[in-house]
C-alpha positions as CSV (number, residue, x, y, z in Angstrom):
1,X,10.1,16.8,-43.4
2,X,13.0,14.8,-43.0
3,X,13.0,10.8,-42.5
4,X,14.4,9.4,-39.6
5,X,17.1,7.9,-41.6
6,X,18.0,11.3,-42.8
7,X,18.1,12.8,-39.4
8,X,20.6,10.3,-38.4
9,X,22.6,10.8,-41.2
10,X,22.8,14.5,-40.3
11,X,24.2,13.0,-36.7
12,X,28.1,14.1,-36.2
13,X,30.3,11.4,-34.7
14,X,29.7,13.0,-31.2
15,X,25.4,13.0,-31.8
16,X,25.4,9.5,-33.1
17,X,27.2,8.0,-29.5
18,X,23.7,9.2,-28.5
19,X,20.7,7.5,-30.5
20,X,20.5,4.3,-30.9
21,X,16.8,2.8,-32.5
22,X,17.6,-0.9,-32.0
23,X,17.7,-1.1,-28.6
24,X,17.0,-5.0,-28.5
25,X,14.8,-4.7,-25.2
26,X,14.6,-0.8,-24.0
27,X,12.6,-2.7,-21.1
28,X,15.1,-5.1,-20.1
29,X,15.6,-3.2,-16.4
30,X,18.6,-1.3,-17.5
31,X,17.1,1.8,-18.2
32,X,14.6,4.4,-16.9
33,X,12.2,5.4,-20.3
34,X,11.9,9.0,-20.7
35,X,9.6,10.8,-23.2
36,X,10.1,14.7,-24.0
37,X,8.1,17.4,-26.2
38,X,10.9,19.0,-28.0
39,X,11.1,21.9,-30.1
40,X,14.9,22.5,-31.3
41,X,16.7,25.5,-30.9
42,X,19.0,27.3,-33.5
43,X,19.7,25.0,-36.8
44,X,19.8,22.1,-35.3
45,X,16.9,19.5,-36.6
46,X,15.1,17.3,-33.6
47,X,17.4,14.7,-33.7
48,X,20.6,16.9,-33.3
49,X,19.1,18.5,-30.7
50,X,17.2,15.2,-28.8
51,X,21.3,13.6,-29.4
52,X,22.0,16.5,-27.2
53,X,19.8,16.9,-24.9
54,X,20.7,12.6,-24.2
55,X,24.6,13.6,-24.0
56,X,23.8,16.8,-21.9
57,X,21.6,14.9,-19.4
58,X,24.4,12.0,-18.8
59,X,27.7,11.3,-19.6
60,X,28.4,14.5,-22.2
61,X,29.4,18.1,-23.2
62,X,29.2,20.1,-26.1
63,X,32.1,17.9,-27.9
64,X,33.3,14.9,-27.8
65,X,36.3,14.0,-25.3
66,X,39.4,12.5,-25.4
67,X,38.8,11.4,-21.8
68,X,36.1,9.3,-21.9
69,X,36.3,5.3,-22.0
70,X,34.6,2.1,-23.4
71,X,32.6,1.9,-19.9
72,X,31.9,5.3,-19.7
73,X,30.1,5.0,-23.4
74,X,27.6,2.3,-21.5
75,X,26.3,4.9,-19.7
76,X,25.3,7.3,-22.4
77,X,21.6,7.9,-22.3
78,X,19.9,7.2,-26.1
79,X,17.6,8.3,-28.1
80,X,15.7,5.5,-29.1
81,X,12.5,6.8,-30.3
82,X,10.6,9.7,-32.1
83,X,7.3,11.1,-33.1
84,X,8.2,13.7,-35.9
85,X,4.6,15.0,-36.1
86,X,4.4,15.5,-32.3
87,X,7.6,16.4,-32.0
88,X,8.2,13.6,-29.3
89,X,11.6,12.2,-28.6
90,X,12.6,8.9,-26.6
91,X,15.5,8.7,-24.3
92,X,16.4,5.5,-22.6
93,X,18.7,6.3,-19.0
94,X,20.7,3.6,-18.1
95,X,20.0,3.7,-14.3
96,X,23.7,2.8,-13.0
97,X,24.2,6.6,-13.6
98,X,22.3,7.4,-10.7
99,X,23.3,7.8,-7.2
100,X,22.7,4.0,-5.8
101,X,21.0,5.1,-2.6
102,X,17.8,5.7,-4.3
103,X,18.4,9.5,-5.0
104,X,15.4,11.3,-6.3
105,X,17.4,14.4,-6.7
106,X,20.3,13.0,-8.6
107,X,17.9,11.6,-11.0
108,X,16.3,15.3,-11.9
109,X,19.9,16.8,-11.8
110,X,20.1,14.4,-14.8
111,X,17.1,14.9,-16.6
112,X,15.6,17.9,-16.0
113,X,18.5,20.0,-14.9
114,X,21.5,21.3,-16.7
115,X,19.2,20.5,-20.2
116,X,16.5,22.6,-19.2
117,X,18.9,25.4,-19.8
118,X,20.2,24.7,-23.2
119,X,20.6,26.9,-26.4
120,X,20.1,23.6,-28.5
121,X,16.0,23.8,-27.6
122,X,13.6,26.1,-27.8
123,X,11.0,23.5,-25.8
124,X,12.2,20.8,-23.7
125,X,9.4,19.5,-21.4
126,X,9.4,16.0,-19.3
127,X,6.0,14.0,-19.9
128,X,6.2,10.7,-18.2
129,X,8.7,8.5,-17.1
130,X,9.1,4.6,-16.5
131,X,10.5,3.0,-13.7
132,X,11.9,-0.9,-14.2
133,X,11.2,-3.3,-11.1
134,X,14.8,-3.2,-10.8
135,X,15.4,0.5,-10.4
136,X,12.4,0.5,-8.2
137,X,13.9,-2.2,-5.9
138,X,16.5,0.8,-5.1
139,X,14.0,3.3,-3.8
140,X,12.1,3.6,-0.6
141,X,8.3,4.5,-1.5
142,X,5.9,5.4,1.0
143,X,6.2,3.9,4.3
144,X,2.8,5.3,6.1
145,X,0.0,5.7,3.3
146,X,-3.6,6.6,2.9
147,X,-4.6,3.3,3.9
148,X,-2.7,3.8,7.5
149,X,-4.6,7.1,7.9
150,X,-8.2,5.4,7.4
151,X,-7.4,2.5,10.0
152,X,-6.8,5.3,12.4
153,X,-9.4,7.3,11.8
154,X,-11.7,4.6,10.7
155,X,-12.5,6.6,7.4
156,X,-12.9,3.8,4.6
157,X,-15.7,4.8,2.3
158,X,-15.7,8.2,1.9
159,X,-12.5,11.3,0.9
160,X,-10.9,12.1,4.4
161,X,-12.4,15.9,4.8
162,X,-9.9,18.1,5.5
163,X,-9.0,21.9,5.7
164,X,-6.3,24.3,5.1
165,X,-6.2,27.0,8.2
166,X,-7.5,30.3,6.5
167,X,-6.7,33.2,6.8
168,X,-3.3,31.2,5.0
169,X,-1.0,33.6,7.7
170,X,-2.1,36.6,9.9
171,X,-3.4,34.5,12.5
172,X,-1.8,33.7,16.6
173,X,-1.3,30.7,17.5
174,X,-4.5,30.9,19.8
175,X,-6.6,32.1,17.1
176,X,-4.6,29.3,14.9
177,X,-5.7,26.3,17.2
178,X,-9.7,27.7,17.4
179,X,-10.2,27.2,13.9
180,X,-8.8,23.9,14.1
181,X,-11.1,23.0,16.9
182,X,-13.9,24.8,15.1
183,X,-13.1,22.1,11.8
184,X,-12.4,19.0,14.0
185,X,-15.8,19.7,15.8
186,X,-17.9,20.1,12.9
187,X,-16.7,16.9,12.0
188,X,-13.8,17.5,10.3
189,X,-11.3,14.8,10.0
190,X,-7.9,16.7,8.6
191,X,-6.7,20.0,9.4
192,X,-3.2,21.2,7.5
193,X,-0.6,24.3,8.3
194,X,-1.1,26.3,4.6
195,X,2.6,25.9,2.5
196,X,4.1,29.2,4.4
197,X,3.4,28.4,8.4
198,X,6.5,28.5,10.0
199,X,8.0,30.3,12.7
200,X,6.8,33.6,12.2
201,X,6.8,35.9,15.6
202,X,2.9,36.2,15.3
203,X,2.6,32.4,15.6
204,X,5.8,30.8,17.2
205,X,6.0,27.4,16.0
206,X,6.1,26.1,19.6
207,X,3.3,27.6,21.3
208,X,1.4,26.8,18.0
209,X,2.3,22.7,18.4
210,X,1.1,23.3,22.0
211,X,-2.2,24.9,21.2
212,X,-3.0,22.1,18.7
213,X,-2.5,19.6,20.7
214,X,-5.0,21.0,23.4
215,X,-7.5,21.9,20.7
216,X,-7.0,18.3,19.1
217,X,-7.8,16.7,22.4
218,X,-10.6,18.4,23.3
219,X,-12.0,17.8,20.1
220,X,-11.2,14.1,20.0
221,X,-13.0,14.2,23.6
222,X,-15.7,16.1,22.5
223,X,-16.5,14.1,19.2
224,X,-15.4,10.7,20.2
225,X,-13.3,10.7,16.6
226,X,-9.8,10.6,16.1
227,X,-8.6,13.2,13.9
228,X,-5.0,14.2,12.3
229,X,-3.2,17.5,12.1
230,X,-0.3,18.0,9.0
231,X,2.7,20.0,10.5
232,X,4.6,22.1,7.8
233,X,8.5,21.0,9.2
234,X,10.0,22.9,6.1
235,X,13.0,24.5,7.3
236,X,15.7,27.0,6.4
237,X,18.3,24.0,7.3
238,X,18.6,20.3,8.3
239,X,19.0,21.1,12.3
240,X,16.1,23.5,12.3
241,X,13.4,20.7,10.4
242,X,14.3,17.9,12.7
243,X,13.5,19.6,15.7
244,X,10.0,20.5,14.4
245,X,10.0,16.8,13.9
246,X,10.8,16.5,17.2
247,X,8.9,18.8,19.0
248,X,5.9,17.8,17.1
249,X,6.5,13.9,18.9
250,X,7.6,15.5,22.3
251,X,4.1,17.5,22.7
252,X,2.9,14.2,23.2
253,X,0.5,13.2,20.3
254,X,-0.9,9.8,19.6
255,X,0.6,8.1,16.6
256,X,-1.0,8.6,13.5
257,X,-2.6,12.1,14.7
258,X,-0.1,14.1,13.0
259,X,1.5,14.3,9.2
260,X,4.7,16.1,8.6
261,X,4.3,18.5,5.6
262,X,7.3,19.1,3.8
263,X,7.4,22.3,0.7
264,X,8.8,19.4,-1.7
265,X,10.4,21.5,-4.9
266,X,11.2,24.5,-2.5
267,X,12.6,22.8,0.4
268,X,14.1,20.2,-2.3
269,X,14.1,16.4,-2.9
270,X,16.4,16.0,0.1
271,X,13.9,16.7,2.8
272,X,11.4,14.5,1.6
273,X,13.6,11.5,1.3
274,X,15.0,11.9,5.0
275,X,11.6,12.8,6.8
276,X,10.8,9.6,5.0
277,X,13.5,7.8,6.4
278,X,13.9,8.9,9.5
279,X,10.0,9.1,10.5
280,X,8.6,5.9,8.4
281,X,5.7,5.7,10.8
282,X,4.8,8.8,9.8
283,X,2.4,10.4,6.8
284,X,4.9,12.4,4.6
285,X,2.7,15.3,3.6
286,X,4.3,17.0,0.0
287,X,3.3,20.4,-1.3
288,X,4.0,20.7,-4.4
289,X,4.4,25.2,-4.2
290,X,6.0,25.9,-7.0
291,X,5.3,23.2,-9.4
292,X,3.5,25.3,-11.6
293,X,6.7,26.8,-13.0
294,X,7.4,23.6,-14.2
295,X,4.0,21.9,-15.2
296,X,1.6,24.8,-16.3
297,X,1.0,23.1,-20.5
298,X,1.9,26.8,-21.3
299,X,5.3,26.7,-19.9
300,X,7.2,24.6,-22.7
301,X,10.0,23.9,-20.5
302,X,9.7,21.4,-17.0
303,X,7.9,18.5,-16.4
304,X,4.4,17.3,-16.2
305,X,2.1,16.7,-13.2
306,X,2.3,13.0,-13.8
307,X,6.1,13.3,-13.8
308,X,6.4,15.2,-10.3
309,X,3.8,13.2,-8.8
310,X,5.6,9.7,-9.6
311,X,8.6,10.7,-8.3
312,X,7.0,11.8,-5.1
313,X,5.7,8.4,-5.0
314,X,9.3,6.9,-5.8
315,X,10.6,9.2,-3.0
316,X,8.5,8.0,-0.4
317,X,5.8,11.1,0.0
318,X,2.5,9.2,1.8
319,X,0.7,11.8,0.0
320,X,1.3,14.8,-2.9
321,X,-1.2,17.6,-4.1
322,X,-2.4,16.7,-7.6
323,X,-4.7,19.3,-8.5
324,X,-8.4,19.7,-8.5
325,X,-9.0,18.0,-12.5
326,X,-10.6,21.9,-13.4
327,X,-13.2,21.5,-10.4
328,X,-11.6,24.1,-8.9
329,X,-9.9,27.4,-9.0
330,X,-6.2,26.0,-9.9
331,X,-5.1,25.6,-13.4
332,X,-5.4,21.7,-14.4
333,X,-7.6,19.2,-16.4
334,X,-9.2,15.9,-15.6
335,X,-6.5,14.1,-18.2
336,X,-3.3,16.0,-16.4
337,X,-4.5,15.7,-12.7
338,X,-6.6,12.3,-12.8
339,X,-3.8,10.6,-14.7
340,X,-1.5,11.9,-11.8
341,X,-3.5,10.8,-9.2
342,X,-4.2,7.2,-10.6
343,X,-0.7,6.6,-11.4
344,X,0.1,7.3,-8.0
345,X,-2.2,5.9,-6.3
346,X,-2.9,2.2,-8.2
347,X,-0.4,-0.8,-8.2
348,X,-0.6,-0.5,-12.3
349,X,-1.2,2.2,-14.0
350,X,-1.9,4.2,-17.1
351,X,0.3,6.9,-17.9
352,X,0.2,9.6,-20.9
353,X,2.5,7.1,-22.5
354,X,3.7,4.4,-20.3
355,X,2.0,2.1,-18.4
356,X,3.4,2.1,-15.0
357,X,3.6,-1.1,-12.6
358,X,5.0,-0.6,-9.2
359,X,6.1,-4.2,-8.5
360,X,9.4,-4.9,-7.4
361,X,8.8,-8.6,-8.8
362,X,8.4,-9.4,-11.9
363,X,5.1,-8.3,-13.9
364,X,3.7,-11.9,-14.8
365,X,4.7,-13.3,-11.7
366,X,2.0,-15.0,-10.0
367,X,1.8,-13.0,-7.0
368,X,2.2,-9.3,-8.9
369,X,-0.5,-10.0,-10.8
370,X,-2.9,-11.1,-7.5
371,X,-1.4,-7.8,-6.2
372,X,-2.8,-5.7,-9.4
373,X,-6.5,-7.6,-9.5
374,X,-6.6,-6.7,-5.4
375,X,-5.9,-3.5,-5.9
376,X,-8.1,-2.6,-8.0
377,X,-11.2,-3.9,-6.0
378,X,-10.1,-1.3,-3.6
379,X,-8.2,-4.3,-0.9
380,X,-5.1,-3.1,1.0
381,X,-2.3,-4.9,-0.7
382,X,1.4,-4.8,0.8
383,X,0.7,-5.7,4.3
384,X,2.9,-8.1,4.5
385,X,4.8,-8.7,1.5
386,X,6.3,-5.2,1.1
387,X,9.3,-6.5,-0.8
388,X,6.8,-7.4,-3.5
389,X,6.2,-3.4,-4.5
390,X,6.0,0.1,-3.8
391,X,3.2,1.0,-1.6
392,X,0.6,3.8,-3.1
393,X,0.6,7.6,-2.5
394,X,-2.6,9.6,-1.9
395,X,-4.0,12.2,-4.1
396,X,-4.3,15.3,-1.8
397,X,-6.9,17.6,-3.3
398,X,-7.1,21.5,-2.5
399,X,-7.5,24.9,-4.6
400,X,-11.1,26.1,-4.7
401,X,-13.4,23.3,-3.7
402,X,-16.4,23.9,-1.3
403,X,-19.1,21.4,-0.4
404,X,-20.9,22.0,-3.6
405,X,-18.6,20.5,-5.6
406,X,-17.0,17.6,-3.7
407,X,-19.2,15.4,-5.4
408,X,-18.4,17.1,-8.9
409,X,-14.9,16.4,-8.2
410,X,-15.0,12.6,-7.1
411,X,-17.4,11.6,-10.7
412,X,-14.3,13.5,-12.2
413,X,-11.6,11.5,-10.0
414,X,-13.4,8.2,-10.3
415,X,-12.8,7.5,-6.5
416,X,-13.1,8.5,-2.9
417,X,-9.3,7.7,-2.0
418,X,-8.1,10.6,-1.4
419,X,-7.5,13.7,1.1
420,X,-9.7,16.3,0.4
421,X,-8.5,19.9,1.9
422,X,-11.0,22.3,1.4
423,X,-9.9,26.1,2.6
424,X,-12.5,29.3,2.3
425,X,-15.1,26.3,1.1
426,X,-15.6,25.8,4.6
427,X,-14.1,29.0,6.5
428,X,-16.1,31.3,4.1
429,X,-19.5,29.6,5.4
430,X,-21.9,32.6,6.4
431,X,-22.2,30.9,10.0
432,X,-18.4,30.1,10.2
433,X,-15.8,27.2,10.1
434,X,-17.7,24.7,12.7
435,X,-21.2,25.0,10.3
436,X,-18.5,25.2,6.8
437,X,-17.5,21.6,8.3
438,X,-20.5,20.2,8.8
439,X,-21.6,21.5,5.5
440,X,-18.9,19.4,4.0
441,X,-20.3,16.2,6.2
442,X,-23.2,16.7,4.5
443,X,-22.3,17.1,1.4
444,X,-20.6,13.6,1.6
445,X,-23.2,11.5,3.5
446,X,-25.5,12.6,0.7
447,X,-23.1,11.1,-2.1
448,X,-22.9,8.4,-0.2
449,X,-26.4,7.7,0.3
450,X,-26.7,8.9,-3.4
451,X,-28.8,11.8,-2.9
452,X,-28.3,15.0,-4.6
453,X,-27.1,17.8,-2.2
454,X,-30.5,20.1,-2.8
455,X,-32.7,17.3,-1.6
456,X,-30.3,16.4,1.2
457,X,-30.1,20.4,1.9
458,X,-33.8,20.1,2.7
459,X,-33.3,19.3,6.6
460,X,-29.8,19.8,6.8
461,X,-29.5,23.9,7.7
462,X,-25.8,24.1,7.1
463,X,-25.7,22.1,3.6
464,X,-28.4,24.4,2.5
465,X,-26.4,27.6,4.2
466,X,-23.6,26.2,1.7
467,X,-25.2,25.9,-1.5
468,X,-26.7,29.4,-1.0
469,X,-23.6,31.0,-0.3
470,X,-21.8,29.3,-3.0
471,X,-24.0,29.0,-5.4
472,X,-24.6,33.4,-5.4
473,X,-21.0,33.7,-5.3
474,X,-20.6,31.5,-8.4
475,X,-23.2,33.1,-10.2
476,X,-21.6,36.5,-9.6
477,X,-18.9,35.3,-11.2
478,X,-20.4,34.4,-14.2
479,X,-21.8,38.4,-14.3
480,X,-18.4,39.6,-13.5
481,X,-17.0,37.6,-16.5
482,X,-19.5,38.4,-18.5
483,X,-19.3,42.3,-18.0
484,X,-15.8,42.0,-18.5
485,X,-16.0,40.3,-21.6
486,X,-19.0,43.5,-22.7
487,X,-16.7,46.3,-21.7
């Protein structure tokens, strides 16, 4: 294996413009910190290929110019750091290169766009970033958050229970609205449209806003609870996903009883950054379809979980899907999808490799560090000093849970802040939606009276219904596998 000195040495004139490893202070607030796994492509040793994969993702091309200038050279991104064993590489973006609106999209046209494609890798994946309070001084965050949602609902010590509509398309919008009102009155707090609701001619997107509504209010009357519905406004165009907006506001709900869900990587960056700022009193609800193209560990090219779900949070998403940590049926594990949620949810956090603090002021200041020790004995910081940071974004949790394992889930998670949105776990109750919500009530008054859920089950007919039902059809599973595995 070569030394780093003798990878730099291999650098042409062109490469070497691109690494620098003496970077007096690479945290000085000059640059966003990027960390890759790279594998190179062709002939090319790591450095080459890191040197450009740096020139690629800012200011270069496949050869050096005649046309650049001394300024121009300042905004070269630079290799500053490697792992040679891990095949990790370090590049240091100086953040004047980005659009100065606070563009989340310009940023991963940089960094993972154009590079992503590249002959000069064979593996080229994202694994965390870090922001500097001065970049994050040019970016929105989240305007309405989790902690808005609970003071309307008056939800504070417990997940908000929520569902996905199932079957996920198929139904009218009558039929739509009934299993809202079926959720909402088993005691439901959350119902969602699933990623592809939209217009389609079974379910116009009208007359389904309309039946929500009615089935929201009756349930509000008939419960005495507030609850919240989450809109998908994804759009084929700009025109099209304002007037959802709009029509959503015109049916005449109460603040704070609806969410606007936007299909974040297939509607793109843009839409998530103007329902932000155009609705900041509302929650900004991001799906993440798609991401697995990016983030599955198999895929070597993307970005990771942590990296999507920061930028959500730099973006200004209230909330983004971070996976069920391996609880449930969608590919993930409790170091990818816990680390995602905690580093967008906390005021400092742990990252795979950086450690991430979402203060605007500096880090030793007086008041940051008040912010960090309230935050982490669960107060509501940023009231009323919102120029001091970026305000959190919750973890939204779907993908194969059921009222069996919501407790599994929150020993994995660590915490109950976050948006739970269980789909067949409820709907695929034996008595129906209305007893699958109450099982899920159940389930969560008994972790939080810290009682397991077969001794709570005992007088609670639905909670036992659950664990039944469940409980056979994991077990069937297991004999399916198992066959499988025989034959």
């Amino acid at each position: 294996m070569l030394t780093e000195k003798e990878l730099y040495e291999s650098l042409n004139d062109k490469q070497k413009a691109y690494v620098n490893f003496e970077i007096p202070n690479v945290k000085n607030g000059e640059y966003m910190l990027c960390i890759f796994h790279l594998l190179p492509g062709g002939s090319l040793n790591i450095l080459q290929a890191a040197a450009e994969v740096a020139a690629e993702s800012s200011t270069g091309t496949n050869f050096k110019v005649k046309t650049e200038t001394a300024f121009s050279r300042e905004m070269n991104a630079l290799v500053y750091k490697l792992d040679l064993e891990k095949n990790l590489v370090w590049i240091a973006f100086p953040w004047r290169l980005f659009d100065r609106i606070g563009n989340v999209q310009n940023i991963l046209t940089y960094v993972v766009g154009n590079v992503l494609g590249m002959k000069e890798v064979s593996a080229l994946k994202l694994l965390d970033v870090w922001f500097s309070p001065a970049m994050l001084e040019q970016f929105d965050g989240p305007s309405y958050t989790l902690d808005d949602m609970r003071k309307y609902l008056g939800v504070y010590d417990r997940p908000i229970l929520g569902t996905i509509v199932k079957p996920k398309m198929g139904l009218t919008s009558a039929e739509y609205a009934e299993v809202a009102y079926d959720f909402w009155v088993g005691g439901g707090d959350f119902v969602k449209n699933d990623e592809p609701q939209a217009d389609q001619d079974f379910c116009p997107y009208e007359k389904m806003v309309k039946h929500v509504k009615e089935a929201m209010d009756k349930a509000v009357k008939e419960t005495g609870q507030k609850k919240v519905h989450s809109f998908n406004v994804s759009a084929s165009d700009f025109d099209t996903m304002i007037n959802r907006c709009e029509m959503i506001i015109n049916a005449g709900f109460e603040e704070g009883s609806y969410a606007f869900l936007i299909d974040g990587i297939t509607a793109g960056w843009m839409a998530v950054q103007t329902l932000r700022r155009r609705y900041p009193n509302v929650f900004i609800h991001f799906h993440r379809a798609a991401h697995g193209a990016f983030t599955r560990p198999e895929n070597p090219f993307g970005f990771s979980v942590l990296v999507l779900s920061k930028f959500a949070r730099l973006a200004g998403a209230s909330g983004i899907h971070t996976g069920t940590a391996g609880v449930g049926k969608m590919d993930g594990t409790p170091k990818e999808d816990v680390t995602a949620a905690d580093g967008i949810l906390d005021f400092s956090a742990t990252g795979h490799f950086f450690d991430q603090s979402w203060s605007k002021i500096p880090e030793d200041d007086k008041d940051s560090v008040k912010l960090v020790q309230e935050d982490s004995v669960g107060h509501v910081i940023l009231k009323d000093d919102s120029w001091r940071g970026v305000k959190k974004c919750a973890p939204i949790i779907s993908g194969g849970l059921n009222p069996t394992l919501l407790k599994p889930f929150i020993d994995v998670m660590g915490s109950v802040d976050f948006i739970t949105t269980m789909g067949a776990g409820c709907h695929a109750h034996p008595k129906g939606t209305q007893e699958g919500a109450r099982a899920l009530v159940q389930a969560c008054e008994a972790y939080k009276k810290g009682i397991s859920i077969e001794e709570y089950a005992k007088d609670h007919v639905e909670l036992k219904e659950a664990i039944d039902f469940f409980s056979k059809k994991k077990c069937s599973e297991i004999e399916r596998a198992l066959n499988t595995e025989k034959n």
